[in-house]
C-alpha positions as a printed Julia matrix, in Angstrom:
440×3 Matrix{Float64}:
 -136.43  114.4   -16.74
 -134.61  111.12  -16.26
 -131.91  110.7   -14.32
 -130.51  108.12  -16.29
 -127.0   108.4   -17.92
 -125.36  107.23  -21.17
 -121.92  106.71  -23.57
 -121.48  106.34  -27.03
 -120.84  102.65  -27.96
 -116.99  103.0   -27.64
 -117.35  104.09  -24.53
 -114.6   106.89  -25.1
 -114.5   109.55  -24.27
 -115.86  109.7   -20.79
 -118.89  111.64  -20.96
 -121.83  110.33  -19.29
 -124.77  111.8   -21.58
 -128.38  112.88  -19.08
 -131.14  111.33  -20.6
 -134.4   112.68  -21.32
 -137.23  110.37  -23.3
 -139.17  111.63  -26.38
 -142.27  109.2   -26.13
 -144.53  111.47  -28.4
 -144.12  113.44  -31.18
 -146.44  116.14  -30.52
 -144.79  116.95  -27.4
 -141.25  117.41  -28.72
 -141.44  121.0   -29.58
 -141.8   121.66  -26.29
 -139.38  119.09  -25.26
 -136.71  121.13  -27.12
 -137.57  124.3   -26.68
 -137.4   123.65  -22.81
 -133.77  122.3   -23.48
 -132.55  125.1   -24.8
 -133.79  127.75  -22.89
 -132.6   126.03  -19.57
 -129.14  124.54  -21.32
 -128.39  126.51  -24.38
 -128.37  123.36  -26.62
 -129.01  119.47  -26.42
 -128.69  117.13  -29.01
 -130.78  113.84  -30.21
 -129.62  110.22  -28.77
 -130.9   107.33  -30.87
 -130.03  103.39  -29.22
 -126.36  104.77  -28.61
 -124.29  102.75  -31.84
 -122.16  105.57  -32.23
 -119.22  104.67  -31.44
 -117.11  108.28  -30.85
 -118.42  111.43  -29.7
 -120.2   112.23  -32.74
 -124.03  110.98  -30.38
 -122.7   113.39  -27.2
 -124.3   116.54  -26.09
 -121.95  119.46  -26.04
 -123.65  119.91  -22.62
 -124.27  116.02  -21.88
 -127.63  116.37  -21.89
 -129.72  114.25  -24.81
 -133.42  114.19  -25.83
 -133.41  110.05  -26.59
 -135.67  108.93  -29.4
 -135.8   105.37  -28.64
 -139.77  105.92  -27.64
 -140.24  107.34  -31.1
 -140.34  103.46  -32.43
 -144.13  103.35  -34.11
 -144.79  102.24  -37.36
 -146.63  104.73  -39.22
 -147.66  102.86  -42.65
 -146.68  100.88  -45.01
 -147.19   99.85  -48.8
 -146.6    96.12  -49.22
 -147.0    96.34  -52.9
 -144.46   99.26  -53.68
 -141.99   98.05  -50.32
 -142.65  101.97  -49.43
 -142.56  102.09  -45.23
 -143.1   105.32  -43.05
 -141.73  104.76  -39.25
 -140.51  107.0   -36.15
 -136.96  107.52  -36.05
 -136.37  105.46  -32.94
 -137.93  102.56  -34.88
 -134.45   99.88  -34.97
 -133.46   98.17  -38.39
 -134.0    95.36  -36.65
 -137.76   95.98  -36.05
 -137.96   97.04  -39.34
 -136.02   93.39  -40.48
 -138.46   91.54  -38.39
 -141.93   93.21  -40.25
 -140.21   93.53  -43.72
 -138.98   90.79  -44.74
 -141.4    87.96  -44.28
 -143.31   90.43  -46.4
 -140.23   90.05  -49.04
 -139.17   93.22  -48.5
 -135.44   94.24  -47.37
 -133.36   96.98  -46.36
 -131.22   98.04  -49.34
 -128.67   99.01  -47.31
 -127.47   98.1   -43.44
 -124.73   98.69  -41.47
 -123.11   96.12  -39.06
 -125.8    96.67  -36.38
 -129.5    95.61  -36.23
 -130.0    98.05  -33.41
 -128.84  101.23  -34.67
 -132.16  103.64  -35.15
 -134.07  104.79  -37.92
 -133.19  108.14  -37.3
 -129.31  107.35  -36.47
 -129.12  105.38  -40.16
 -130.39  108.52  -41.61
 -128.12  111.19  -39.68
 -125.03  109.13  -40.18
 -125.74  108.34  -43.49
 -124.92  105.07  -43.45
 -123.53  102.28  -45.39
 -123.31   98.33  -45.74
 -121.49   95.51  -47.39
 -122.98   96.49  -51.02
 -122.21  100.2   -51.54
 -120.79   99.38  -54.58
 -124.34   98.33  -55.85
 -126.37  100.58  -53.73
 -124.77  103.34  -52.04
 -125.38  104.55  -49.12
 -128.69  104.62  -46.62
 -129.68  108.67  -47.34
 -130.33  106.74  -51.14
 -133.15  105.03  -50.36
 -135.12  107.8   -48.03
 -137.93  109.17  -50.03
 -139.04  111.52  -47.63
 -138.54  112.74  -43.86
 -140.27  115.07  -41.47
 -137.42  117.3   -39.42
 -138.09  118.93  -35.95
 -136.49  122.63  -35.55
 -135.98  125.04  -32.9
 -136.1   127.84  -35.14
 -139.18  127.07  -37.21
 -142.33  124.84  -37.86
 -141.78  121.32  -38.15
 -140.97  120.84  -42.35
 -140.93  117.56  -44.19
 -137.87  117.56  -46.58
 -137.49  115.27  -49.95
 -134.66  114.69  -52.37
 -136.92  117.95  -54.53
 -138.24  119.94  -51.73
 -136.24  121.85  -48.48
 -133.84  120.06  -50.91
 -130.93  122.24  -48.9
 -132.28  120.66  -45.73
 -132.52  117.48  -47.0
 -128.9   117.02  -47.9
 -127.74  118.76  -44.54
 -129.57  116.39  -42.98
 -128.52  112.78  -44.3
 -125.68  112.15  -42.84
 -125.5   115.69  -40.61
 -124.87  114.31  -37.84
 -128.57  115.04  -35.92
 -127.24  118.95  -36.13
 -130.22  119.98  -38.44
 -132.79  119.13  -36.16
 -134.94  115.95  -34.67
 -136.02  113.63  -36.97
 -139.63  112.5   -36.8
 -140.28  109.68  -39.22
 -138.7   108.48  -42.37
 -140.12  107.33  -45.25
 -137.94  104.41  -47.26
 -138.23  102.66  -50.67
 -137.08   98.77  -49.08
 -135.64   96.69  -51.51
 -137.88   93.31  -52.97
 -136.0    90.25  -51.86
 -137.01   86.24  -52.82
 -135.65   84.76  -50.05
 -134.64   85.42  -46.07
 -131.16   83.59  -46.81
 -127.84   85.09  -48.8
 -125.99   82.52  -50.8
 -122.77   82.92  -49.37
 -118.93   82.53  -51.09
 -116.07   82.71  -48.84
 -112.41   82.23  -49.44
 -109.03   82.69  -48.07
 -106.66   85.31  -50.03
 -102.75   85.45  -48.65
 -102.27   89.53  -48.9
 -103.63   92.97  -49.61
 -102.55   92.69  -53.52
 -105.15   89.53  -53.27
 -107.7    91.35  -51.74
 -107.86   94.03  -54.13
 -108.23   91.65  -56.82
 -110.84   89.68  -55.24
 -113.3    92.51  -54.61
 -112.66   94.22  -57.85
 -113.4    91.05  -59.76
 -116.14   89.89  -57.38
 -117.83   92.92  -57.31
 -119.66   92.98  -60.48
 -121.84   89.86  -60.17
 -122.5    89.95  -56.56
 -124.66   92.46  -53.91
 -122.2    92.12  -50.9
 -118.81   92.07  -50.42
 -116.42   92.34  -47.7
 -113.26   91.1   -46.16
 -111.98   90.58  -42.36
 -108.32   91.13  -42.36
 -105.7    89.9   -40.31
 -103.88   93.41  -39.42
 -100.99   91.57  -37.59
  -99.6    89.84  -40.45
  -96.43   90.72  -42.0
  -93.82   90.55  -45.02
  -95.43   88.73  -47.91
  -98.6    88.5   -46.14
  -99.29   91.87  -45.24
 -103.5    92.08  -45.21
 -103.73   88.17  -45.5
 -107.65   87.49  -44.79
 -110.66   86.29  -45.78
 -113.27   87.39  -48.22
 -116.64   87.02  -48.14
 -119.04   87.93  -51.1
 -122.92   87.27  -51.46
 -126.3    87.75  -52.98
 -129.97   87.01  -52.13
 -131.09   83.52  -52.37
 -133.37   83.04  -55.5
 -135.38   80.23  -53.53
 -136.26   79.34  -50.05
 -138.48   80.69  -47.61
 -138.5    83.7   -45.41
 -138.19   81.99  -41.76
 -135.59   83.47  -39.03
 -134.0    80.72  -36.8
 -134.79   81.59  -33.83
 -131.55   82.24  -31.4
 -130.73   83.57  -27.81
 -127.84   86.26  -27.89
 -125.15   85.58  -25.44
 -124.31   88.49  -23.69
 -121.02   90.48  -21.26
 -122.78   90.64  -18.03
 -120.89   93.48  -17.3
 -118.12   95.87  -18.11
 -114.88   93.9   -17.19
 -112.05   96.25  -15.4
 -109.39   95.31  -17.54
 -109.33   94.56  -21.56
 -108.17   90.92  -22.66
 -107.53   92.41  -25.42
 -104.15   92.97  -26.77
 -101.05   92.16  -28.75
 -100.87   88.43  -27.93
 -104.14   87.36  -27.55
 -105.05   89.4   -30.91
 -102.25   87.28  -32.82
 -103.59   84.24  -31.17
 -106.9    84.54  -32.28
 -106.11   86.46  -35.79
 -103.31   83.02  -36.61
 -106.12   80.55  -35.57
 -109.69   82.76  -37.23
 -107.08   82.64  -40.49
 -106.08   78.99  -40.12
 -110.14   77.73  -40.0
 -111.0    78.34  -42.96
 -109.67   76.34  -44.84
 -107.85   76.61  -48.73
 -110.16   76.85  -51.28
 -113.9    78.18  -51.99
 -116.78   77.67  -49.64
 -120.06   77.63  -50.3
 -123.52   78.07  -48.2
 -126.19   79.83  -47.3
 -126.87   82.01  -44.02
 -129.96   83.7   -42.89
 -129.69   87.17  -43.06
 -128.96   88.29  -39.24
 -126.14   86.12  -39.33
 -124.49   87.58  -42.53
 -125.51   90.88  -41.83
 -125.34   91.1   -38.15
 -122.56   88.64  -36.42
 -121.48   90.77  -33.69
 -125.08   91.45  -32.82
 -125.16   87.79  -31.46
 -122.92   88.75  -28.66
 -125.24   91.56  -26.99
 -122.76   94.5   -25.01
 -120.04   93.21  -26.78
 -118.37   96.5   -26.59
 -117.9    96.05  -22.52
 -114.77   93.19  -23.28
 -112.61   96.67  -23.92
 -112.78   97.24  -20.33
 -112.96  100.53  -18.07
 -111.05  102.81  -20.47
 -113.15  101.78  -23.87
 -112.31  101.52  -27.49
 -111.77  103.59  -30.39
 -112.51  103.05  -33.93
 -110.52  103.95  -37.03
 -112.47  104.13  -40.2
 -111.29  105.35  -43.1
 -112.17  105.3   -46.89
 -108.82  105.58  -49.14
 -109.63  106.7   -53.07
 -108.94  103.79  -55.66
 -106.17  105.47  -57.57
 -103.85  105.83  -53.96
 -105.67  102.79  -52.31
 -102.96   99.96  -52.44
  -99.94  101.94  -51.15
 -101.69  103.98  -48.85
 -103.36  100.52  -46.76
 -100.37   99.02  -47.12
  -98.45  101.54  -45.44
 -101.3   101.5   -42.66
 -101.65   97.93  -42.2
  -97.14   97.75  -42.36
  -97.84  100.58  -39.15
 -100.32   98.81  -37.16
  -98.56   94.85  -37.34
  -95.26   97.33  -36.4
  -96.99   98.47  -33.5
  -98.26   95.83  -32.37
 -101.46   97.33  -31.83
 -103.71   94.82  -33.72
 -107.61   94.32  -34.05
 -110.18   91.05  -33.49
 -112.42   93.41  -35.55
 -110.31   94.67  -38.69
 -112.51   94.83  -41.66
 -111.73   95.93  -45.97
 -114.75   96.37  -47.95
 -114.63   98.7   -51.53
 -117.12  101.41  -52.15
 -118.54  102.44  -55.31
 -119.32  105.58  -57.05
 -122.39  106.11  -56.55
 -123.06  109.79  -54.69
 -125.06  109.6   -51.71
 -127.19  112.94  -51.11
 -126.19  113.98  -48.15
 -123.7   116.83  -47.9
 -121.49  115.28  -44.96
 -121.78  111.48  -46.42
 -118.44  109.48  -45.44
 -117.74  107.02  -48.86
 -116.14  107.62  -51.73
 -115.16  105.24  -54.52
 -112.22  103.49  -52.64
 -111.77  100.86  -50.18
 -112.61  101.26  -46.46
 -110.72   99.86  -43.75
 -111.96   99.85  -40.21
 -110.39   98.65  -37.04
 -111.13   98.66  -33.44
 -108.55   99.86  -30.74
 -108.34   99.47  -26.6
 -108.35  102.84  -25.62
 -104.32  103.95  -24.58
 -103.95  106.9   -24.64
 -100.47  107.64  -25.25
 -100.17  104.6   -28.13
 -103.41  105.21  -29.73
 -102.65  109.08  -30.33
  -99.28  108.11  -31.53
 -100.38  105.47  -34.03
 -103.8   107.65  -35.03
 -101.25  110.34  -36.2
  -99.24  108.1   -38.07
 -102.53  106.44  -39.77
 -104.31  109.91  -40.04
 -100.94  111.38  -41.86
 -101.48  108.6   -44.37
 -104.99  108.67  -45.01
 -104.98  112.74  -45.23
 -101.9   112.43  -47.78
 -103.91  110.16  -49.95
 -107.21  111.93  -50.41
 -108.75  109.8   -47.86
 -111.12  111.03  -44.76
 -111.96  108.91  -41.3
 -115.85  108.19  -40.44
 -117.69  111.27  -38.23
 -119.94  108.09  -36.8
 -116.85  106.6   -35.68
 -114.24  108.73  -34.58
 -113.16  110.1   -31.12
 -109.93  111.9   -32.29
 -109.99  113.29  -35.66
 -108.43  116.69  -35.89
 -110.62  119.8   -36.94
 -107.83  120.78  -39.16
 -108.15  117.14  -40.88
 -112.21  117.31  -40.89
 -112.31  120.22  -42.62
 -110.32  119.26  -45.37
 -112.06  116.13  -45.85
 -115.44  117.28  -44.96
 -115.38  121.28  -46.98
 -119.16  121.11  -47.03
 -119.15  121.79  -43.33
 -119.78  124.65  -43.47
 -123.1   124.7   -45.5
 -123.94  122.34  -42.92
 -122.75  124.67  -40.03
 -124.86  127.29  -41.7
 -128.57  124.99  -41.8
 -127.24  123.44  -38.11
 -130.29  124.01  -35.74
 -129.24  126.29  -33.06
 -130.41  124.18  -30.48
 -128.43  121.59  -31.26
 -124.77  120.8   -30.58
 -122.58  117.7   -30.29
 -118.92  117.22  -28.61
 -117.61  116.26  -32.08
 -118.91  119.27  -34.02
 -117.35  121.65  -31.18
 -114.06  119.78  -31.59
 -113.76  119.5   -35.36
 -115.16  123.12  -36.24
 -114.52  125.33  -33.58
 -110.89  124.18  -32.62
């Protein structure tokens, strides 16, 4: 066993996870049946981009997949790939698309896993055109304490299959995937970006640029106030019809190290939130980005999560339904310029209606809003209540991927399929989140 220790991307809560490497799929039967005997349960740890508690062992201990990262096969002429779930999206990027072949969906990381896109289900800056990742799997083989390993479709272990997109990792080890990619023409995304001056702009933005282009999404000043309340910038975009499929080549900067106190807070987030707002200028812009740098810009500063200091981050995602949308952000956004307690990383992006498979899936037809916070623990509980009133008063629900706080009560109202899931979770498996949000 390794010795070796690790957090979930937030780095809150505290809960250094022991690490123990899958490197071979025909030895991780054993692998987890030796877990569990000797610690009751474990859990599966993919390249740690969780940011809450939703990747840690109930016991701290974690089988990590990260050695699972082989190719398998692929069909260049149907964009049909099979890989082990520690495989990256970025890995997958880098084979793909100079084959003109693309991930139809991606989150905001190039490094989460194979396996992690699959258990948290997740989603990108076109779920309005695509849905969500658990869309686009055609097929998946699933490790279980309890049984024979199984391979599980949209039509077959159909139950399993829908516990297990977005489920968290509690159904059992994912193997490999199999996913339909997406054909692409180009590397590059023609890009349109303006400046809107409020949250009643933003909503009309994305609904009317929504139906005539794949992406979508807007970075939101969450300090503003009065009349411009949500003021931001909007970014929408589709695949170049021409050009070539080349990938500049870049060096990431990187935090050398975990710094012991946060520069981030009230003052320097207004600074930089007045001055991101102020650069771009009146007007629509138009260019063209390659597709790490539209898809991935935080990725370009590696560890980035180490300028929250000691004490961590938390996230607060939530998904608001259309109808109760507008006065439900705005009554979050009025809350968190109040406070004080803004964001660098505040982003608004709609979702569509398109119904993802899995039985835990976070979107809904609504717009998302998602915002990073310096752990504090006094002000952060006091503001999530306030924010977590809101979005459970509206129909809304927070992000399992991303949260560190959520109550079970407010879970299991948002979630009521947990328990189907609770009933198909592999016995051998347990997280910190699922203890707090089902059995308190």
């Amino acid at each position: 066993m390794s010795s070796s220790t690790l957090r979930s991307w937030g780095r809150y809560p505290y809960a250094p996870q022991i690490a123990e490497p899958l490197a071979w799929r025909d030895a991780m039967r054993t692998q987890l049946a030796d877990a569990h005997a000797r610690l009751g349960s474990t859990l599966a740890f993919g390249n740690g981009r969780s940011y809450g508690d939703s990747c840690l062992a109930a016991t701290d201990h974690v089988l990590t997949t990260r050695g699972l990262a082989r190719f398998i096969s692929a069909d260049w002429t149907r964009g049909v790939l099979r890989a082990e779930a520690g495989v990256t999206l970025g890995e997958i990027l880098a084979l793909a698309l100079p084959r003109g072949w693309m991930l139809p969906v991606t989150p905001g990381t190039q490094y989460a896993t194979l396996g992690g896109a699959v258990a948290n289900d997740v989603h990108g800056k076109n779920h309005h055109v695509r849905g969500t990742f658990g869309r686009h799997v055609l097929r998946l083989s699933l490790l279980r304490s309890d049984r024979a390993p199984l391979e599980c479709t949209p039509d077959e272990e159909t139950a399993l299959f829908r516990a297990t997109v977005g489920g968290l990792g509690l159904t059992g080890i994912i193997e490999w995937v199999e996913l339909q990619l997406m054909p692409v023409r180009s590397s590059h995304i023609a890009v349109t970006r303006l400046r809107y001056g409020n949250l009643d702009e933003f909503l009309a933005l994305s609904h009317g640029h929504d139906a005539s282009n794949e992406y979508g999404v807007a970075w939101v000043d969450c300090l503003a106030r009065g009349a411009a309340l949500g003021r931001g910038i909007y970014t929408s975009g589709n695949h170049a019809l021409d050009g070539d499929f080349s990938s500049p080549a870049r060096r990431a900067r990187g935090v050398p190290f975990v710094l012991p106190v946060t520069p981030v807070n009230r003052f320097t987030v207004a600074a930089f939130n007045e001055l991101y707002f102020r650069r771009q200028k009146p007007g629509i812009e138009h260019a063209r980005m390659d597709a790490a740098s539209f898809f991935y810009p935080l990725d370009n500063l590696r560890n980035w999560n180490r300028i929250y200091g000691r004490r961590g981050f938390q996230q607060h995602q939530c998904v608001i339904p259309d109808a109760q949308a507008r006065d439900a952000l705005h009554a979050i956004l009025k809350a968190i310029s109040t406070g004080g307690n803004g964001s660098f990383l505040a982003v608004l992006k709609r979702c569509g209606g398109l119904e993802s498979p899995g039985l835990l899936s976070f979107p809904m037809r609504g717009v998302s809003l998602a915002l990073d916070f310096p752990q504090n623990e006094a002000r952060n509980t006091r503001l999530f209540a306030h924010i977590d009133a809101i979005v459970a008063e509206a129909g809304g629900r927070q992000y399992p991927a991303k949260d560190a706080h959520m109550s079970g009560k407010d879970f299991r109202a948002a979630y009521p399929a947990w328990q189907e899931l609770e009933r198909l979770r592999d016995p051998a498996l347990m997280s910190r989140f699922w203890k707090r949000t089902t059995q308190t």
